[in-house]
N, C-alpha and C positions, 0 to 999 in steps of 0.2 A: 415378395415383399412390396408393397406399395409407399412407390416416392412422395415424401409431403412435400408439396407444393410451396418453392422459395426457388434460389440461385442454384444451378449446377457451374460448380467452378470445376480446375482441374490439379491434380496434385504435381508440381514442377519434383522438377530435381531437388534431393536434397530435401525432402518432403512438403517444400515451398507451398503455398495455397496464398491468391489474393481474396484478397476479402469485395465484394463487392462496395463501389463505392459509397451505395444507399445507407450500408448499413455502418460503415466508417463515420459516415457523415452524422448519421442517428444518434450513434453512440461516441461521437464527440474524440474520434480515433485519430491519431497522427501518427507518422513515420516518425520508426524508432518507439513507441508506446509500447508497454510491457503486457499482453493480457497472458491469462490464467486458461488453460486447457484441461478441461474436466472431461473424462469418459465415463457415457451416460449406457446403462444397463450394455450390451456387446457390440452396438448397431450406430451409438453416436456419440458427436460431442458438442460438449457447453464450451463457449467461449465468451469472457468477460473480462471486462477490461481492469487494470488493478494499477492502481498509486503508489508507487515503490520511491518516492521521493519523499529524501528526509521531512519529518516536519520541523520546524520553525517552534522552537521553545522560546520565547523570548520571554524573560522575568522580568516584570514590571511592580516592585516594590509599591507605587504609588494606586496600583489597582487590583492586584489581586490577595488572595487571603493570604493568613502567612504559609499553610501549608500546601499552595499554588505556587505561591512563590518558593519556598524550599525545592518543593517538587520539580521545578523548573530548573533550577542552578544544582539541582542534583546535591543538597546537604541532606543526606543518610542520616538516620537514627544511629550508627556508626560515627561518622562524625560528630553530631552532635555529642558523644559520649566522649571521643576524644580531648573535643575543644574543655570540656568540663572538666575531663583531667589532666590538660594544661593549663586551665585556669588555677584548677588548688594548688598542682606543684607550683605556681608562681610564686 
């Protein structure tokens, strides 16, 4: 099999592997960052880095449409049907 030309690292204990710093750097990597470990056809792997932090819903009544805004504060078609039939029983 012929090696393609990049970093030989080595695998630590614990299946440990550092990453070369070039490519941390590239790809915008930091200690403690979550990437994704894909096995590519028997011979190799994809590694990418993946955003596991919550996003930020924040509803803003003054700017978004009404169903961003619902969407946002999480009011259900469920709810909405409820509020409706606490409204009539009033």
């Amino acid at each position: 099999m012929q090696t393609p030309i990049g970093e030989l690292v080595k695998v630590m204990d614990r299946g440990t592997v550092t990453l070369p710093s070039k490519f941390r750097k590239k790809l915008g990597l930091n200690k403690g960052q979550v990437v994704n470990v894909i096995q590519v056809g028997q011979e190799g792997l994809f590694i990418m880095p993946v955003d596991v932090s919550p996003k930020k819903r924040v509803a803003d009544w003054t700017e978004d449409t009404i169903s961003e805004y619902m969407n946002k504060v999480r009011y259900t078609l469920a709810n909405q049907l409820r509020s409706e039939q606490a409204r009539r029983a009033w």
